[in-house]
GUGUDO-406677 format. One line per 4 residues: number of its first residue (from 0); their letters; for each residue y, x, z of N, C-alpha, C. Coordinates in nm, 4 decimals. Last residue first. Layout:
NUM = a = Y/X/Z/Y/X/Z/Y/X/Z | ...
# end
This chain:
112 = xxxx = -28.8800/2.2095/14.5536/-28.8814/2.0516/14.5104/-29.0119/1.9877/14.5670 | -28.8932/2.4421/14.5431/-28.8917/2.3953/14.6972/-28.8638/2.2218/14.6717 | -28.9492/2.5400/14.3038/-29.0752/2.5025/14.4103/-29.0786/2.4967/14.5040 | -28.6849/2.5118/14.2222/-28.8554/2.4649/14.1547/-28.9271/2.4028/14.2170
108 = xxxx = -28.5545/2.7457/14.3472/-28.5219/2.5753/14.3440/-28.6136/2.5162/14.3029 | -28.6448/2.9428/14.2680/-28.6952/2.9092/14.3795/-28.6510/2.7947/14.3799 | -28.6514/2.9588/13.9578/-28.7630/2.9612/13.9792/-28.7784/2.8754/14.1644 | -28.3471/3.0003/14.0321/-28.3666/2.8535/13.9659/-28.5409/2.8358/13.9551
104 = xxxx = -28.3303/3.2522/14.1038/-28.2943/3.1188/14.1915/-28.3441/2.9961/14.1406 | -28.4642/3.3894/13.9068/-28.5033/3.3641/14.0643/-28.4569/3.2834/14.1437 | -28.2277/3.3191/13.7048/-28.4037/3.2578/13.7120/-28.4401/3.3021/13.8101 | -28.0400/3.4471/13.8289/-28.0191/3.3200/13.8569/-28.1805/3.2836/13.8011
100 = xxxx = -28.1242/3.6940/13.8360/-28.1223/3.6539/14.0013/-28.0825/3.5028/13.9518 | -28.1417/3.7957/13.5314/-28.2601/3.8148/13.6850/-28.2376/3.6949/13.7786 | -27.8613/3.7714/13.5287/-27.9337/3.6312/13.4725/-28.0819/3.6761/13.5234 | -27.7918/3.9764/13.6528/-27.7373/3.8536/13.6804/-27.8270/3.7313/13.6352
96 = xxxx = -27.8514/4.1928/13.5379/-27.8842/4.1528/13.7096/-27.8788/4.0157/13.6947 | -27.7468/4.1477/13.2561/-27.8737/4.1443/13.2703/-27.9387/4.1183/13.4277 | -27.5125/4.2011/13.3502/-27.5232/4.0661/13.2962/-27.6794/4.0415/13.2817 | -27.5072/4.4812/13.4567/-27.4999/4.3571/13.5277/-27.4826/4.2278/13.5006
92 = xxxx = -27.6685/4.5760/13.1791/-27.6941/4.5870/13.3053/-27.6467/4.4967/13.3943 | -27.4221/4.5783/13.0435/-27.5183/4.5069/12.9735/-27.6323/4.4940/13.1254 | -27.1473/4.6527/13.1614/-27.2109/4.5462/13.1170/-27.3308/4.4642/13.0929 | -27.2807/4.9200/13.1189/-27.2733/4.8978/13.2821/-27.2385/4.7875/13.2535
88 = xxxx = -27.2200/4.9356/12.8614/-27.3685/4.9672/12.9238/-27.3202/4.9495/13.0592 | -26.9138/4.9614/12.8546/-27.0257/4.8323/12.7829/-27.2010/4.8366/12.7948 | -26.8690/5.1855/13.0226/-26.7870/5.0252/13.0037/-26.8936/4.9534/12.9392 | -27.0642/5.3893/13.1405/-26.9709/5.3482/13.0299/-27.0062/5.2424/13.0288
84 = xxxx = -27.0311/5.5408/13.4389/-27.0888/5.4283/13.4061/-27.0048/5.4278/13.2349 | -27.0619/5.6811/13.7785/-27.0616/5.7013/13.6158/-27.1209/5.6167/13.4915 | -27.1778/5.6505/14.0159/-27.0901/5.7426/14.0414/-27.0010/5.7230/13.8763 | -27.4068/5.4194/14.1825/-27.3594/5.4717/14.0404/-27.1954/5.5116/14.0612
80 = xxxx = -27.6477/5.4927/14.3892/-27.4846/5.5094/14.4208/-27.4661/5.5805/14.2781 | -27.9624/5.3386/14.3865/-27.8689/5.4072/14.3737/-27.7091/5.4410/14.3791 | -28.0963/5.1129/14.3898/-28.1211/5.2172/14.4677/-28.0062/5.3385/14.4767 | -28.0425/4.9503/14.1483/-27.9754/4.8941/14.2992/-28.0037/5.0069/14.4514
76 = xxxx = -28.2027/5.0440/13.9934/-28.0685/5.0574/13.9624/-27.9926/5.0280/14.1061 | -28.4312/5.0153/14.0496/-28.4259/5.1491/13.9499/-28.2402/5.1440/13.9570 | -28.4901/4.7867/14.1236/-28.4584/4.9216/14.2491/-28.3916/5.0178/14.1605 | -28.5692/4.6324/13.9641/-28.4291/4.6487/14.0043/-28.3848/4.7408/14.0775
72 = xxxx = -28.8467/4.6297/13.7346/-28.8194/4.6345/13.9020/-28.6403/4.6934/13.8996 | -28.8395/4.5018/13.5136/-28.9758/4.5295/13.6137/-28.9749/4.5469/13.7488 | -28.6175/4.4869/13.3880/-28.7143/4.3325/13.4018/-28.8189/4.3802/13.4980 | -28.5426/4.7978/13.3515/-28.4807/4.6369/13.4557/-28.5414/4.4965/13.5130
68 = xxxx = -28.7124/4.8503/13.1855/-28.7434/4.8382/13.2983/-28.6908/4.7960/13.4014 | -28.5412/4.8145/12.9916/-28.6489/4.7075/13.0020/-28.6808/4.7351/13.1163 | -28.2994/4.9529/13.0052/-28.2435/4.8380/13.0130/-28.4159/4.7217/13.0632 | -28.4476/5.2417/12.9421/-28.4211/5.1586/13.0842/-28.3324/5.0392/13.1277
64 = xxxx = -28.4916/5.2337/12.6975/-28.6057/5.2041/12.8303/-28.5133/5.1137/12.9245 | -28.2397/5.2277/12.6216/-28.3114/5.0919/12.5793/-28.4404/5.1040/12.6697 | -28.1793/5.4906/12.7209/-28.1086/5.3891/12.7796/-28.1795/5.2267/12.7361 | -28.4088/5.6722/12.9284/-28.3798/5.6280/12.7869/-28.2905/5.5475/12.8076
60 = xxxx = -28.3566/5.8930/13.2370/-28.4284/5.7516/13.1588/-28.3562/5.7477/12.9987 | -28.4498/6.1023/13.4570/-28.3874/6.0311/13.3395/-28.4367/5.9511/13.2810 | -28.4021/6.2358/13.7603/-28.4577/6.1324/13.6920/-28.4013/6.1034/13.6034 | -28.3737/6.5296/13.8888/-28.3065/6.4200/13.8082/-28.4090/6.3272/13.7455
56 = xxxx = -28.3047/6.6743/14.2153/-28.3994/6.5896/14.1366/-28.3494/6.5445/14.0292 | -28.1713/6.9820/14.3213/-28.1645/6.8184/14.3144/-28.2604/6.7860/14.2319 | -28.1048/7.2269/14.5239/-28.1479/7.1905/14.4186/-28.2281/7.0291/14.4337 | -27.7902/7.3711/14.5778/-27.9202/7.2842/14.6180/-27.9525/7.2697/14.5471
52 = xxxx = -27.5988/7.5449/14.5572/-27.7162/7.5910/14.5666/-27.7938/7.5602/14.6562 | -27.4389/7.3518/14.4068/-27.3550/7.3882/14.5419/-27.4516/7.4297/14.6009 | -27.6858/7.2374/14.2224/-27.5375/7.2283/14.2672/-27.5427/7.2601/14.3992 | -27.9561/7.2666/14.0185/-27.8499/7.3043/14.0762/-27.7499/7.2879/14.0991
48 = xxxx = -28.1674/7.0410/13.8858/-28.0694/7.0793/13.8539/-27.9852/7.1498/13.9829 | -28.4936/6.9370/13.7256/-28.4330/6.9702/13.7954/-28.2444/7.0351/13.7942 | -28.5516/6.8550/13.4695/-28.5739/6.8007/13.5763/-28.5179/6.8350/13.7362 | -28.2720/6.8831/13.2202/-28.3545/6.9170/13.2998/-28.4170/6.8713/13.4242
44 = xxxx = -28.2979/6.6219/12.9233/-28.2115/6.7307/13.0410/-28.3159/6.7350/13.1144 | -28.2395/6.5248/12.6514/-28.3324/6.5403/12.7279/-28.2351/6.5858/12.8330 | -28.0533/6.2366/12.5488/-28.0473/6.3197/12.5542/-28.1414/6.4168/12.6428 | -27.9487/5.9657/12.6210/-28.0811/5.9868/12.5174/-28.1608/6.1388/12.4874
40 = xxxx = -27.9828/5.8619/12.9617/-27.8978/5.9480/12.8590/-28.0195/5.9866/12.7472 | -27.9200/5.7910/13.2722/-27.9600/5.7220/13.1564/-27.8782/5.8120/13.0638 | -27.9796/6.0006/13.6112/-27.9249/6.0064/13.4356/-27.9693/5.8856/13.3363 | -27.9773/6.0184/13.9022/-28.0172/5.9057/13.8101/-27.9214/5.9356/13.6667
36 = xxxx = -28.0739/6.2274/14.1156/-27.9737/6.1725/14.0434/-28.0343/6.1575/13.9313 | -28.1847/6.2954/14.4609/-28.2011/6.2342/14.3244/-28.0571/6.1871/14.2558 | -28.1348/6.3584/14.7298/-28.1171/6.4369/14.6711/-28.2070/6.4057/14.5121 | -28.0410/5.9919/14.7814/-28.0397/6.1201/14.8501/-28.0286/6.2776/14.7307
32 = xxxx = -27.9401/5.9129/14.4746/-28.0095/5.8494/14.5883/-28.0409/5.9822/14.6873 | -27.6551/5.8244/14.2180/-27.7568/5.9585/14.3236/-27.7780/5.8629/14.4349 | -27.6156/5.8237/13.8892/-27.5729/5.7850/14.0177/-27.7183/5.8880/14.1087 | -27.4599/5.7229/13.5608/-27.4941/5.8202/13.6539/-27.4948/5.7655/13.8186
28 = xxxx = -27.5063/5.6160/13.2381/-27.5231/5.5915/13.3372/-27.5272/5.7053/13.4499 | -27.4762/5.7222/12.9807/-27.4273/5.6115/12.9487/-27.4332/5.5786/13.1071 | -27.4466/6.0585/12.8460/-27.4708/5.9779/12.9541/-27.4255/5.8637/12.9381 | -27.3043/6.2375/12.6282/-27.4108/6.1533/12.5783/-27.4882/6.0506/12.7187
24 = xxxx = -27.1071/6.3243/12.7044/-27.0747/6.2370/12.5606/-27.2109/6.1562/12.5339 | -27.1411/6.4856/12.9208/-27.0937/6.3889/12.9359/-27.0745/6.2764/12.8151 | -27.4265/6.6671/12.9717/-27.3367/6.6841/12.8955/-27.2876/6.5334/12.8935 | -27.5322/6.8028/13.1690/-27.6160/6.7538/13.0867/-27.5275/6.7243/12.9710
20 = xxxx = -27.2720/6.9096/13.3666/-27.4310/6.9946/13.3157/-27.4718/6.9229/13.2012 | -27.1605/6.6397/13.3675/-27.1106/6.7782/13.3140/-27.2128/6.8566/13.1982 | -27.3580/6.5279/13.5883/-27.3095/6.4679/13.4130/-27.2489/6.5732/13.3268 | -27.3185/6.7031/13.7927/-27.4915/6.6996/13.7135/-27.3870/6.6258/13.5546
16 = xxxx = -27.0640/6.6819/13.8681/-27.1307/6.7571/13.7978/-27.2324/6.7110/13.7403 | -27.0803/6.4191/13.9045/-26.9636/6.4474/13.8215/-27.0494/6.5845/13.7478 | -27.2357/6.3918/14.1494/-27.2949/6.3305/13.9891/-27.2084/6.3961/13.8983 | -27.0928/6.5425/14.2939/-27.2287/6.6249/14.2382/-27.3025/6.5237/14.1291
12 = xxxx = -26.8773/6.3738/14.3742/-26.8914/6.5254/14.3214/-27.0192/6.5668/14.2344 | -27.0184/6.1898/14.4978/-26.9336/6.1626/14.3861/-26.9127/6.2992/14.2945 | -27.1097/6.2963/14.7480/-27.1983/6.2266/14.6145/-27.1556/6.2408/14.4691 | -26.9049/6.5947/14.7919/-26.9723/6.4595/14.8111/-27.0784/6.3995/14.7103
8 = xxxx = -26.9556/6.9284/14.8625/-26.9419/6.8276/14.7967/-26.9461/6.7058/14.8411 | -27.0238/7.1500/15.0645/-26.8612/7.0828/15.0698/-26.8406/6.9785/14.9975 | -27.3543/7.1143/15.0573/-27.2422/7.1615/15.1116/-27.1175/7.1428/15.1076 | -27.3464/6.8010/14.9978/-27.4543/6.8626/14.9652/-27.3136/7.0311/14.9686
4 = xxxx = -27.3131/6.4865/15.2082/-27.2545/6.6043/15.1464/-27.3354/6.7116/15.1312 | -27.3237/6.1287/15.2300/-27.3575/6.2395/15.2271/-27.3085/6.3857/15.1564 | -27.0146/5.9473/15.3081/-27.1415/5.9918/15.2393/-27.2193/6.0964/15.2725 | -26.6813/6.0686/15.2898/-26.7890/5.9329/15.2738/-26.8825/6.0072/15.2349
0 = x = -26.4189/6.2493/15.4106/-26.4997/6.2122/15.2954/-26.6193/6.1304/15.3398
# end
């Protein structure tokens, strides 16, 4: 198995859970940075969360937050190992990366004129 392992689990495992826990109908995003996992979900959930009796971090976000705070900083998403994604919000996100990095390109083409 790949990755880090939080006793017999993998990454992949323990987003599966945490999404479980919080409840899967309402997550639009899941992923984990060491012992953090990244919820976009409208839904509250707990800051903390148990698996495989560790205890993990969750960060949650709004999902229209956190489409804006895309514009602020990218880490929020590129930091992470997304484990859980629905189809048309994991769209909107990498069409949104995307047109980020081409006005950074086209900002740096600018001003190497």
């Amino acid at each position: 198995m790949k990755g880090r392992q939080v006793g017999l689990l993998n990454d992949k495992d323990i987003v599966l859970q945490a999404v479980d826990a919080v409840g899967k109908w309402d997550v639009m995003l899941a992923g984990i940075k060491n012992d953090e996992i990244l919820i976009v979900s409208k839904r509250e959930c707990p800051s903390h969360l148990t698996i495989d009796g560790n205890t993990l971090t969750i960060r949650r976000y709004d999902p229209d937050n956190y489409i804006q705070l895309l514009y602020q900083d990218e880490k929020v998403f590129r930091d992470y190992k997304i484990f859980y994604f629905v189809k048309t919000y994991m769209r909107k996100i990498l069409d949104l990366l995307a047109y980020l990095e081409v006005s950074r390109l086209s900002m740096d083409f600018k001003t190497s004129e």
